[in-house]
Residue, then its C-alpha position, 0 to 999 in steps of 0.5 A: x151141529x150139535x154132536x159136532x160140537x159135543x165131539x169137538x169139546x170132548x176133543x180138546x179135552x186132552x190138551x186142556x188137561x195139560x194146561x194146569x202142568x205148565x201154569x203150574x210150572x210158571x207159577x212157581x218160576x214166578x214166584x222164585x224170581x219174585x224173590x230173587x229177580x236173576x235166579x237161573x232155577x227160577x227161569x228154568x222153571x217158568x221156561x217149562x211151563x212157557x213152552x207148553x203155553x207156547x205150542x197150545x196150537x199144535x196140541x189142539x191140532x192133534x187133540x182136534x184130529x184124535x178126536x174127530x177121526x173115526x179111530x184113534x190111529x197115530x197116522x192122524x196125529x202125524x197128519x195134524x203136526x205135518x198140517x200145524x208145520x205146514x200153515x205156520x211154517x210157511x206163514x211165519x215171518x222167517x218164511x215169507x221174507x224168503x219168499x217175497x224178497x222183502x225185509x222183516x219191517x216191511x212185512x205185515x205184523x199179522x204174520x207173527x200171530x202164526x206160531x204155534x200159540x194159534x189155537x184157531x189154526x190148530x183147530x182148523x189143520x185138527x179137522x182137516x187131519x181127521x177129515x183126511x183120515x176118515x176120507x183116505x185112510x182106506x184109499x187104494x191107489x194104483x199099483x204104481x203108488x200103492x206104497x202111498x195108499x191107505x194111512x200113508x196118504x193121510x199126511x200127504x192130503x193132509x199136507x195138500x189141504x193145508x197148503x190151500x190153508x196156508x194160501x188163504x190165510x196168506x190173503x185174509x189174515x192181514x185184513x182181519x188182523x189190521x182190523x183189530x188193530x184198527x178197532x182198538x185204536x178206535x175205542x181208546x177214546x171211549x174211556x172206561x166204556x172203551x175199556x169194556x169194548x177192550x175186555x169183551x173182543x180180548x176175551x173173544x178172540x183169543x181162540x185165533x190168537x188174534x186177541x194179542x193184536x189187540x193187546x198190542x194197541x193198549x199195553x204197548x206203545x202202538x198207540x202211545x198207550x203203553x199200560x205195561x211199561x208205564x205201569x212198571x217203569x213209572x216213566x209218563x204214567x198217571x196215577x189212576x189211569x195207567x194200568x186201566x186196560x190191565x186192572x179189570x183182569x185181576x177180579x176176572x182171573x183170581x175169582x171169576x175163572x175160580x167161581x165159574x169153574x166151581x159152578x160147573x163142578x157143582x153142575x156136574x153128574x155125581x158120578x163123573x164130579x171126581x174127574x171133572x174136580x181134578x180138572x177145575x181144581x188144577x185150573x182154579x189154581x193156575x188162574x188165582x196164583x199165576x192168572x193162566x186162564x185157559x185150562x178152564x176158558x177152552x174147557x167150556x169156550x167150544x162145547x158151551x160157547x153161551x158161557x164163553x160170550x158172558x164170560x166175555x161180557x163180565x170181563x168187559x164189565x170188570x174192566x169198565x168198573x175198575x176204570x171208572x173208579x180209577x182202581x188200577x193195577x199192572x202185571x209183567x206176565x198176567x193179572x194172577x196173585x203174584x202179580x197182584x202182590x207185586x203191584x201193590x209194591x208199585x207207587x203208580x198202583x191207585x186203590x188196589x186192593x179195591x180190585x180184590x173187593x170187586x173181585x169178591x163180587x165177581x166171584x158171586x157174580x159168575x158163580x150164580x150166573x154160570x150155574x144158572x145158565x148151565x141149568x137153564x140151558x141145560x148146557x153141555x160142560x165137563x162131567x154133564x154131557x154123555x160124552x165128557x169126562x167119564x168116571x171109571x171108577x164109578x161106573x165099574x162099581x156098577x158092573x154086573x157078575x156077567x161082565x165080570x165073568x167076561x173081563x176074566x177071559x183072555x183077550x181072544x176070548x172076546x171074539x164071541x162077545x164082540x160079535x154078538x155085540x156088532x150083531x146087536x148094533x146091526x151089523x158091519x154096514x151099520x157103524x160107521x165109526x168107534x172109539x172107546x173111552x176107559x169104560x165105554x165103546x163109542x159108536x157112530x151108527x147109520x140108524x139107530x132103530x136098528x140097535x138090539x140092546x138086549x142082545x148087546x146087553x147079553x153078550x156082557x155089556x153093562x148096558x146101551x145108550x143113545x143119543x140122537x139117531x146115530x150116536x151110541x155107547x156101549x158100557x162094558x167096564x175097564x177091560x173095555x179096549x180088550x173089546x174095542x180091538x175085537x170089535x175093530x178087529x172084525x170091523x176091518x174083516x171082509 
């Protein structure tokens, strides 16, 4: 389970990584219809970063495939977008009037949260897409189908598997999403304890994308709350209370995500902080400007789901202070500065600028608890684990004058090197799996006491590593795919 894990983090670390572009994107047409409420260049702009924000789930599917699949083969991606198309196509309102003769009102309002913003469904069709590829890839089928065998297969199952997903979903997901819905009218009654409940299962569902059932029930008008269009219009709004299951994000968001985000920084290995920097930077910035948290949340909601779950906690928590003290602030988009700057413009708005003195504590807050936790639990965050973000340019420096004699050879010169290494890893029928990374080959072996590293180490490797009884890297330096496709190359030969 936990290189599972440790495989799927490293995964999502692709779409993560362009997360920050499109918060960017809308917080600068945020800012530009700050000024000027009709601007065409301003729309233009946040419409770019909204539609990446939009398809977050399909770029998990492949992030998900790329990475679980034994190799990094375009058949797997194309399996995982046939997979999104397939479970969200079917499922989507459009469809599923068709197919039951029912008009659009009449169907259950869970099925709107099948778009491409599901992030769950996108994981799921992701590790089907890659189970597909590793199982079939390879299939030979008889010669009367043989056109479909091998790769050709791979979406074809991919679309099957998909389709039973599809089946299921149509079945369960009402329930589960009625029940949310049911849960949140529920806790309305709690007050600022109601408002903790509300913050914590926000924050934990929104890997499903089920947490806008429950934003539904209190920032509009399911329930007679309506916090958004209160807040904003002032019609029925009360001072100190509208705004109370909006408020609590902002100290979250401006300085939680910022703080956590420094605090897996500083825990990062000094050789891999530049990369892992890049990341948090981007991130801490489209969190404090424009409150889109997800570049940093899915950087460490998977491989250190103990860090997600406290910050669900301190979510909840932020929210129940501000509602006891009657701190309130609303946003249009999210709980990020511009927004902020906007509200304090609003008369329903109660002691603002208080949710910036929380959010001062908040910031100490989750930067002492997330550093903390990640060294107590020694937890797997970006730039700590073996297989996160790696750093090139440190990691070359240290190359030795073999591997550099061997970098200076022609591709096909590395036939000789790439056998002695598949010979050091014990043999053919000892990898089950490769990838490489910008310097390292990664490998899924059958049992690593059979690894010779001197041997591998001879032929012009840097050095080896392992981790566990089946998980290896090779070290070899910026040529290393030059490498990677020799060894594949006679992996594949009989």
């Amino acid at each position: 389970m936990y290189n599972f894990l440790q495989r799927l983090g490293r995964s999502l670390m692709l779409p993560v990584a362009v997360l920050p572009a499109a918060a960017i994107l809308i917080g600068i047409g945020n800012a530009i219809k700050a000024f000027q409420a009709n601007s065409i260049i301003g729309q233009f702009i946040f419409n770019c970063g909204i539609v990446i924000m939009e398809n977050l789930g399909i770029l998990f599917a492949i992030g998900v495939a790329l990475g679980m699949a034994k190799k990094n083969d375009g058949a797997v991606t194309l399996a995982a977008v046939v997979g999104f198309f397939v479970v969200t196509g079917v499922l989507s309102p459009e469809k599923l009037t068709e197919v039951l003769h029912i008009k659009e009102s009449s169907l259950n309002e869970a099925f709107t949260a099948m778009n491409g913003q599901n992030v769950f469904v996108g994981l799921i069709v992701g590790l089907i897409a890659a189970y597909s590829y590793n199982k079939f890839s390879s299939t030979e089928l008889p010669t009367a189908l043989s056109f479909f065998s091998g790769k050709r297969l791979v979406p074809i199952m991919t679309a099957l598997f998909s389709s039973i997903l599809a089946i299921i979903f149509f079945f369960v997901w009402p329930f589960v999403y009625d029940a949310i819905v049911a849960f949140g009218k529920w806790i309305i009654n709690f007050g600022p304890f109601g408002a903790f409940l509300y913050g914590f299962f926000n924050r934990l569902l929104i890997p499903t994308g089920l947490h806008h059932a429950l934003n539904s029930v209190f920032w509009f008008n399911l329930a007679g709350i309506d916090d958004v269009a209160k807040f904003q219009t002032g019609h029925g709004a009360v001072k100190g209370i509208t705004g109370r299951y909006m408020a609590g994000f902002f100290p979250v968001m401006m300085f939680g995500i910022p703080a956590a985000a420094l605090a897996m920084y500083h825990t990062a290995k000094t050789t891999q902080k530049k990369r892992v920097a890049g990341l948090m930077l981007a991130g801490s910035i489209s969190a404090f400007f424009v409150g889109v948290t997800e570049p940093i949340e899915f950087a460490f909601m998977f491989v250190a789901p103990m860090l997600f779950v406290i910050h669900a906690l301190l979510t909840g928590l932020s929210l129940m202070i501000a509602a006891i003290f009657h701190w309130t602030a609303g946003f249009a988009f999210s709980a990020g500065l511009i927004d902020f700057v906007l509200s304090l413009l609003n008369p329903v708005a109660n002691h603002p600028m208080m949710l910036m003195v929380q959010g001062v504590v908040f910031f100490i807050i989750y930067y002492v608890v997330f550093r903390a936790v990640i060294q107590i639990f020694n937890l797997n965050t970006p730039g700590r684990g073996e297989d996160e973000i790696g750093d090139p340019v440190v990691e070359t420096a240290s190359t030795s004058s073999m591997e550099k004699e061997n970098l200076q050879r022609e591709p096909r010169k590395y036939e000789s090197m790439s056998a002695q290494i598949i010979d050091g890893l014990g043999g053919k029928e000892n990898i089950t799996s490769l990838t490489n990374c910008a310097t390292r080959l990664r490998l899924e072996v059958e049992d690593a006491h059979k690894l010779d590293k001197n041997k591998i180490t001879q032929a012009g490797a840097v050095g080896v590593t392992t981790s566990g009884q089946h998980n290896v890297q090779v070290i070899i330096g910026t040529q290393v795919q030059q490498v990677a496709d020799e060894v594949e190359q006679q992996l594949e030969q009989q």
